[in-house]
C-alpha positions in Angstrom: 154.1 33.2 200.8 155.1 36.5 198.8 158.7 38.5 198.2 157.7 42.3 199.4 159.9 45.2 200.7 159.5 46.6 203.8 157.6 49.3 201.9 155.4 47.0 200.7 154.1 45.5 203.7 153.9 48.6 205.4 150.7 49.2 203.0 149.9 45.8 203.5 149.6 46.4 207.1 147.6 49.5 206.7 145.5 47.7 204.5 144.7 44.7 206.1 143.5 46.7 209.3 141.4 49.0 207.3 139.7 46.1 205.4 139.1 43.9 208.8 137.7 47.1 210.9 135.9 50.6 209.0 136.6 52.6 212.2 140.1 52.1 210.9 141.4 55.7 208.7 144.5 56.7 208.0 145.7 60.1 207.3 148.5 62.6 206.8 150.7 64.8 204.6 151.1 63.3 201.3 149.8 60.0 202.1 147.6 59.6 199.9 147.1 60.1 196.3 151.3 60.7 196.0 151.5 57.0 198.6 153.6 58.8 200.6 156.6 60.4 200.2 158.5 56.7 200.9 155.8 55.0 198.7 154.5 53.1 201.4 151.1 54.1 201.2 150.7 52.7 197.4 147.4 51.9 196.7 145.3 52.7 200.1 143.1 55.5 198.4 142.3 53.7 195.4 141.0 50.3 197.5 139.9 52.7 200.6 138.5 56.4 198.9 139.5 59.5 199.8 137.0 59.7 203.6 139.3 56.8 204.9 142.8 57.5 203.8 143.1 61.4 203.6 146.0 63.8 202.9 146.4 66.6 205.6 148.1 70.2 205.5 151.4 70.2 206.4 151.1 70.5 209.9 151.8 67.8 212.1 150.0 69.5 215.3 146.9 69.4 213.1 147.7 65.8 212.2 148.0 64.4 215.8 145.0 66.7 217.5 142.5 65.3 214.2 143.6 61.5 215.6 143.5 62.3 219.0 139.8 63.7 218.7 138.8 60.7 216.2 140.0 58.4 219.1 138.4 59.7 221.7 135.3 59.2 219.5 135.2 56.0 218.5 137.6 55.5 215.8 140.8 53.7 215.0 142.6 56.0 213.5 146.7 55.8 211.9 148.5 59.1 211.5 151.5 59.1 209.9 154.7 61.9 211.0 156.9 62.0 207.6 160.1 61.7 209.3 160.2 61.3 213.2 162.5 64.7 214.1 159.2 66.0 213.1 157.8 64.8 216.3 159.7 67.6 218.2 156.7 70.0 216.3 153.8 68.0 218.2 155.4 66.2 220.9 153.4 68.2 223.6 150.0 67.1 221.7 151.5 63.2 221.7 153.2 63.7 225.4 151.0 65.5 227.2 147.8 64.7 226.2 147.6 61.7 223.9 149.8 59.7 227.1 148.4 60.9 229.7 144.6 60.8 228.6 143.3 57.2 229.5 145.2 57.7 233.0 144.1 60.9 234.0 140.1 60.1 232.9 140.5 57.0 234.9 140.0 54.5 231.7 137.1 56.9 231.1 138.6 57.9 227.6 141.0 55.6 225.9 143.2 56.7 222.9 143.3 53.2 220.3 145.2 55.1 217.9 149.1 54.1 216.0 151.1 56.8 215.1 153.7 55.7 212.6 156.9 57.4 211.5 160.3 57.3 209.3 163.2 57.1 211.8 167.1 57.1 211.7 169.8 58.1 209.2 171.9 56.1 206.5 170.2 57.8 203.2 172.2 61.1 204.1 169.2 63.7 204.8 170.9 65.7 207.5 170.7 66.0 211.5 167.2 67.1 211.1 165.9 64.2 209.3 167.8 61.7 210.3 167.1 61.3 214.0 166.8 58.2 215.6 164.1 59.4 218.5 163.2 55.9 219.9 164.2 56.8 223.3 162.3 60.0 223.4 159.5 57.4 222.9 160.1 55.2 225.2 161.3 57.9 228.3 157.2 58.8 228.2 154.5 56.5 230.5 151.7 56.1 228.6 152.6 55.3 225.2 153.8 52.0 223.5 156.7 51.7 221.1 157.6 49.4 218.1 160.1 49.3 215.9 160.0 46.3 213.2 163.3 45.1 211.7 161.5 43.3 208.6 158.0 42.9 206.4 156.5 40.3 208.1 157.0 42.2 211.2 156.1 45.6 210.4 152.9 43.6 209.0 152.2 42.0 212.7 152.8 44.8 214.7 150.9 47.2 212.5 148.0 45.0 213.3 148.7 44.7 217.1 149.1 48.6 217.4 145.7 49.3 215.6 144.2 46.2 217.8 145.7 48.3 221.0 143.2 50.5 223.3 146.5 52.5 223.9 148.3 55.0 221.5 151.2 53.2 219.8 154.3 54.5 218.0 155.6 52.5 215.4 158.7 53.7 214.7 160.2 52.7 211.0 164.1 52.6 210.1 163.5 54.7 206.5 167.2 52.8 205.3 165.1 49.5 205.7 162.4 50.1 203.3 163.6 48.8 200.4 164.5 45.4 202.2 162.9 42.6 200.7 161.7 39.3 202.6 158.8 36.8 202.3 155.7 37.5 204.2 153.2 34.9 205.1 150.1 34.8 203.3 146.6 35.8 204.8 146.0 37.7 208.0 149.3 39.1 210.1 149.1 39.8 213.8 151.5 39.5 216.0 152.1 40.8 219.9 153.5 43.9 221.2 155.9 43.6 224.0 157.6 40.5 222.6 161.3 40.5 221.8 162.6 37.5 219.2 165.6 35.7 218.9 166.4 35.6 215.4 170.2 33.2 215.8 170.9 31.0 218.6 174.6 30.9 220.4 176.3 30.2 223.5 179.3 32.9 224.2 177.4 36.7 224.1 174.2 37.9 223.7 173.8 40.7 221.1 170.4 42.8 221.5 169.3 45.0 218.4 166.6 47.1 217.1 165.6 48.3 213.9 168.1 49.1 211.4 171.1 47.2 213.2 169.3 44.4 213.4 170.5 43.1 210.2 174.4 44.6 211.1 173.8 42.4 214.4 173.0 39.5 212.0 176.1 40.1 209.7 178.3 40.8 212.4 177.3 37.4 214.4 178.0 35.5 211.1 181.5 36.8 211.1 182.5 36.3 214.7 181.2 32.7 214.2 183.9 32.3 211.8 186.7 33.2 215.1 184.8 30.7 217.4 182.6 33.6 219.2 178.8 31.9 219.5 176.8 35.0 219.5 173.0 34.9 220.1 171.2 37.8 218.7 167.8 39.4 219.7 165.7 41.0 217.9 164.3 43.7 221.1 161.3 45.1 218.8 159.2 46.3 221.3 160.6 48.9 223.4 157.5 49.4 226.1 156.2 46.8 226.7 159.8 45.7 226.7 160.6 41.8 226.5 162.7 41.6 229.9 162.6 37.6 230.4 163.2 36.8 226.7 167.1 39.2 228.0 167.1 37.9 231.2 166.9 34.2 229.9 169.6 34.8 227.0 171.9 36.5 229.4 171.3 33.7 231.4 172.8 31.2 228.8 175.4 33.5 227.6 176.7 35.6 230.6 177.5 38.2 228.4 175.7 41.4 226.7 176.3 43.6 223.7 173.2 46.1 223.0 173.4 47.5 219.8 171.9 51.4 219.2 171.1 53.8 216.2 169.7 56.3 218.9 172.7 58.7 220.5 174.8 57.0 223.4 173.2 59.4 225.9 170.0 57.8 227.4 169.8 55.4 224.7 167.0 52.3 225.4 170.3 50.1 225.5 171.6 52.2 228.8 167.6 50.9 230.3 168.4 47.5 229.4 171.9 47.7 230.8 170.4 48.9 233.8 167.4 46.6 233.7 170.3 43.4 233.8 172.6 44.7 236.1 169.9 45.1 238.4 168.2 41.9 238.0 170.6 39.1 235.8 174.1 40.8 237.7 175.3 37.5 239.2 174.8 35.9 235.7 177.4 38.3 233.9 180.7 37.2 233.5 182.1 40.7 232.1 180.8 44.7 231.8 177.8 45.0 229.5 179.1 46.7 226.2 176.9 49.2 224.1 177.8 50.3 220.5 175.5 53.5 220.0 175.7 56.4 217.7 177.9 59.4 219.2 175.8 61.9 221.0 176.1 64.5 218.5 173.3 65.1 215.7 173.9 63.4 212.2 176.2 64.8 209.9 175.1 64.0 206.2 178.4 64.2 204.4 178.4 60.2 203.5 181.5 59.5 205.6 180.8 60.9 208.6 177.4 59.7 208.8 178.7 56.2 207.9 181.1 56.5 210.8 178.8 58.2 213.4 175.6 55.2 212.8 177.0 51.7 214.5 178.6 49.4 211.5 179.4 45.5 211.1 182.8 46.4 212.3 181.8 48.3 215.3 179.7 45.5 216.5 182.2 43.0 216.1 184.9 45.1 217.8 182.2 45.4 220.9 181.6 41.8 221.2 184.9 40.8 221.2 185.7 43.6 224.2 182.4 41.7 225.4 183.9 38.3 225.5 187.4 38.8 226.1 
């Protein structure tokens, strides 16, 4: 058991992959003699060289169609998008082709390649680098989405997306990479399309992703103090998405809070609202509640961003229109 930050393990992750399998590379802008521009790729050319962990130009279409092609032949290769609004520059090369590829060659070609990528605000960079774009993920058949709340996570999944014979996003909160947890020692890998409850209770269930994860936490801790039992899941995989893990937690607690960086609009919280009103309605005792970002792009001005993203207080407020 080791202390590491989220940053950390994400090099751990990368690492551990690349040791176990050589058809494992990695690649993209900065990534490798600088360790990325959020240090999380510390160390990867000095154990790996410079033909398995490369730096690219700064152009993310080149980045994506160099995977794609290194899929299609055999390899395992990560790419990593610097910040995930940067995924509007290639999203036709990741949409259109890296989707829709193992589908439209009849299994013919598959795609075993992870793209990874910074997401969401709270370090004040601005609407354009501070989008949380889970949802633009998740809204296209074909791919699989991640998003890991913690190191030993990020660590499992890591290793479950480069396992994958599909193309995988693993989507990163950037405010979380200076978390620290331990990690269990030796090999990491756990199982896309599993949700987790991280805290037990009776009266509401809270699901989180991400970034409010740990807000979920906090604000569970609180309500327990006014006699509100709230059970808090950890959603982590968006597709495949953990339906029964809901279903049976809705079941117990008849209530639902979903808690969202992404904007309100088409949010993966309004799916799962949908998801349990279609098939856990007669279980609810009250309206499914959503605390979400505003659907307006980030402001960076510290304020407003702090007001805009979903906070302790926010959550708390929603669970207890939840409940009452």
């Amino acid at each position: 058991m080791a202390e590491l930050t989220y940053r950390e393990a994400v090099a751990r992750g990368i690492g551990q992959e690349m040791e176990r399998d050589p058809s494992v590379y990695f690649l993209g802008e900065d990534v490798a003699s600088a360790g990325g521009v959020f240090k999380t790729t510390e160390g990867l050319l000095d154990r790996f060289g410079p033909s398995r962990v490369r730096d690219t130009p700064i152009s993310e279409q080149a980045i994506i169609g160099a995977v794609m092609g290194a899929a299609m032949n055999g390899l395992r290769p990560i790419a990593e998008i610097m910040f995930s609004d940067f995924f509007a520059v290639c999203w036709d090369m990741i949409a259109n082709q890296i989707a829709k590829t193992r589908y439209m060659t009849n299994g013919q070609v598959a795609l075993p390649l992870v793209i990874r990528t910074a997401n969401g605000g709270g370090v004040r960079f601005g609407a354009q680098h501070s989008q949380s774009v889970e949802a633009w993920a998740m809204a296209i058949p074909g791919l699989k989405v991640v998003v890991p709340s913690n190191p030993q996570d990020i660590i499992g999944l890591i290793a479950a997306a480069v396992r994958d014979p599909d193309p995988v996003i693993v989507i990163e909160p950037k405010v979380l990479y200076s978390m620290k947890a331990d990690v269990s020692d030796g090999e990491i890998v756990d199982t896309l399309g599993t949700a987790r409850t991280l805290r037990p209770g009776d009266d509401v269930t809270i699901c989180a992703l991400g970034a409010m994860v740990p807000k979920a936490l906090e604000a569970a801790d609180r309500l327990d103090g006014d006699g509100i039992s709230a059970e808090v899941i950890d959603v982590r995989s968006l597709v495949p998405l953990d339906v029964r893990t809901i279903l049976d937690s809705i079941g117990k607690t008849s209530r639902l809070v979903t808690v969202e960086e992404n904007p309100r609009l088409c949010g993966w919280g309004a799916e799962i609202a949908s998801i349990v009103a279609d098939e856990g309605f007669f279980a609810l005792d009250g309206p499914i509640v959503r605390v979400t970002t505003p659907h307006l792009p980030l402001p960076s001005a510290d304020a407003l961003e702090d007001l805009a993203i979903p906070s302790v207080e926010r959550i708390v407020e929603g669970v207890r229109r939840a409940v009452q």
